[in-house]
C-alpha positions as CSV (number, residue, x, y, z in Angstrom):
1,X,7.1,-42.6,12.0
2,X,10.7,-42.0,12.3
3,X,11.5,-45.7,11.9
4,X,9.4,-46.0,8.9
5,X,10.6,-43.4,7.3
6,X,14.3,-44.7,8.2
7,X,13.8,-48.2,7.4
8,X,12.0,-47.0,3.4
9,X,15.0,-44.7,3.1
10,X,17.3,-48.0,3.6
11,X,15.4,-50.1,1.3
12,X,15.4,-47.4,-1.3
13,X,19.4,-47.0,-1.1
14,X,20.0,-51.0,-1.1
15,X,17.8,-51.4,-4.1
16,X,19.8,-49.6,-6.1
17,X,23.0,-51.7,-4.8
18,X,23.8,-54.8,-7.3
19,X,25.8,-57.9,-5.9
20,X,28.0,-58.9,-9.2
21,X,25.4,-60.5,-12.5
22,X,24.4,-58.5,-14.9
23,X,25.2,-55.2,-15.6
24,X,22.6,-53.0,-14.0
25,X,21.6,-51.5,-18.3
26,X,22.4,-53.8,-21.8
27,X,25.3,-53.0,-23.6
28,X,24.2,-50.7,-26.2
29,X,23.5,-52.3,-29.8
30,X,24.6,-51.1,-33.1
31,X,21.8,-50.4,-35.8
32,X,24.2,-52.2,-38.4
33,X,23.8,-55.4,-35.8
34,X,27.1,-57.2,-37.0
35,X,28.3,-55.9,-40.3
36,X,31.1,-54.0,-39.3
37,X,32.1,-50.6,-40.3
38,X,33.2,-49.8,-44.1
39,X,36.4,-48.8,-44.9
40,X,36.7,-44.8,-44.5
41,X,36.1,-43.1,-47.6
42,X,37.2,-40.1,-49.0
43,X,35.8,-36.9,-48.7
44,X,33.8,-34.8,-50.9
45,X,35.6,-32.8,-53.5
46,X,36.1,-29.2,-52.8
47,X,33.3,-27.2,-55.2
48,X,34.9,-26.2,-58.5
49,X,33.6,-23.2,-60.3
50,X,33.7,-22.7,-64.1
51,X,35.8,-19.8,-65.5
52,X,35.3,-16.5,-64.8
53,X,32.5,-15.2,-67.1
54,X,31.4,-18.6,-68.0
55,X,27.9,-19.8,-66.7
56,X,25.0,-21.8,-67.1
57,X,22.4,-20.6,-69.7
58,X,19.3,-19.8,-69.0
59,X,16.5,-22.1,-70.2
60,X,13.6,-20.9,-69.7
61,X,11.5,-17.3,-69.4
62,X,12.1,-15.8,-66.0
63,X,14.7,-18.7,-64.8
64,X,17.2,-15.9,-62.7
65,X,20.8,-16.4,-63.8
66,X,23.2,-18.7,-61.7
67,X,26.3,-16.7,-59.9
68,X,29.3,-18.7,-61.6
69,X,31.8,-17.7,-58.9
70,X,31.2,-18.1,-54.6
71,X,28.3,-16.0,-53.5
72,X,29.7,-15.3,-50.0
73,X,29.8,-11.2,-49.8
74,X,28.1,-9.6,-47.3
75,X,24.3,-8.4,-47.4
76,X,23.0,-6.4,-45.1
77,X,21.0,-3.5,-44.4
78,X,24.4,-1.0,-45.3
79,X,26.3,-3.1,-47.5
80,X,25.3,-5.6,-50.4
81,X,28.5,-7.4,-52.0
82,X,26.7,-7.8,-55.2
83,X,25.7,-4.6,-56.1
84,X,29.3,-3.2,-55.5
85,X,30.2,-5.4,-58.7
86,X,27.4,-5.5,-61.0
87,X,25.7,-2.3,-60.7
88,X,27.7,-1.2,-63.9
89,X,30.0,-2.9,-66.2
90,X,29.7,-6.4,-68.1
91,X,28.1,-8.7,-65.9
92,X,25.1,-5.5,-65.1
93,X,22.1,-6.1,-62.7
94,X,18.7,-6.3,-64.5
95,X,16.7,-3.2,-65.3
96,X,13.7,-5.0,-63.7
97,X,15.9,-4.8,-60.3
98,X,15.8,-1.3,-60.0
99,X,13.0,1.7,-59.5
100,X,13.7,5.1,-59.6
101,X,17.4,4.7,-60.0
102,X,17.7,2.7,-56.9
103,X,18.0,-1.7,-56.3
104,X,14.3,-1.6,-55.2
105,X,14.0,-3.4,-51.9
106,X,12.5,-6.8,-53.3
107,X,15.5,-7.3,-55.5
108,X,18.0,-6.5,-52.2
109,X,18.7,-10.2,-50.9
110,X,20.4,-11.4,-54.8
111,X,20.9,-15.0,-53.3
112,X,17.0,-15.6,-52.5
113,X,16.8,-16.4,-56.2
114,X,20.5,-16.5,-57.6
115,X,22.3,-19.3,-56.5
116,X,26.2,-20.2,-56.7
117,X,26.8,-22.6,-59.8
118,X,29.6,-24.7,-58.3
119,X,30.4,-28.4,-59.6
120,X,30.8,-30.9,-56.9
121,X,31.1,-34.1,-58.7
């Protein structure tokens, strides 16, 4: 049994052994096949927002307004970025967004429907 066992463990560790030929996998191929790599281009341009106060109109009945500046304040459970801003003042939050004097809950998270109007072209 020993001798089997010995002599399978031998045939097992030469078969993975390769005397010279081929390489043991095929050099990997590129999906392009032959065309060869363009010339690097340049990179996107960096998102350009419109003036302050300037934004896109709205076009149609219930369409929620576009944030014309970077929409990257915090909002969390203790702090919304937004509201610190436009609770008062020009640029004020809807009277639909609030119940009983308070942002009601639905209306908390302003970048599930508002989204930052940046050019990137």
């Amino acid at each position: 049994m020993k001798k089997t066992l010995t002599l399978m463990a031998l045939m097992v560790a030469l078969s993975g052994c390769q005397s010279g030929g081929e390489p043991a996998q095929p050099t990997p191929q590129s999906l392009r096949g032959e065309v060869p790599v363009a010339v690097d281009s340049p990179a996107a341009p960096v998102a350009s927002y419109p003036d302050k106060g300037a934004s896109v109109a709205v076009v149609s009945v219930g369409q929620p307004p576009v944030i014309p500046h970077t929409a990257d304040y915090p909002i969390n459970l203790d702090k919304n970025g937004c509201i610190s801003c436009h609770r008062g003042g020009k640029q004020k939050m809807a009277e639909s967004h609030f119940e009983a004097g308070k942002v009601d809950g639905k209306y908390y998270q302003c970048t599930v429907c508002h989204v930052s109007q940046a050019q990137n072209y």
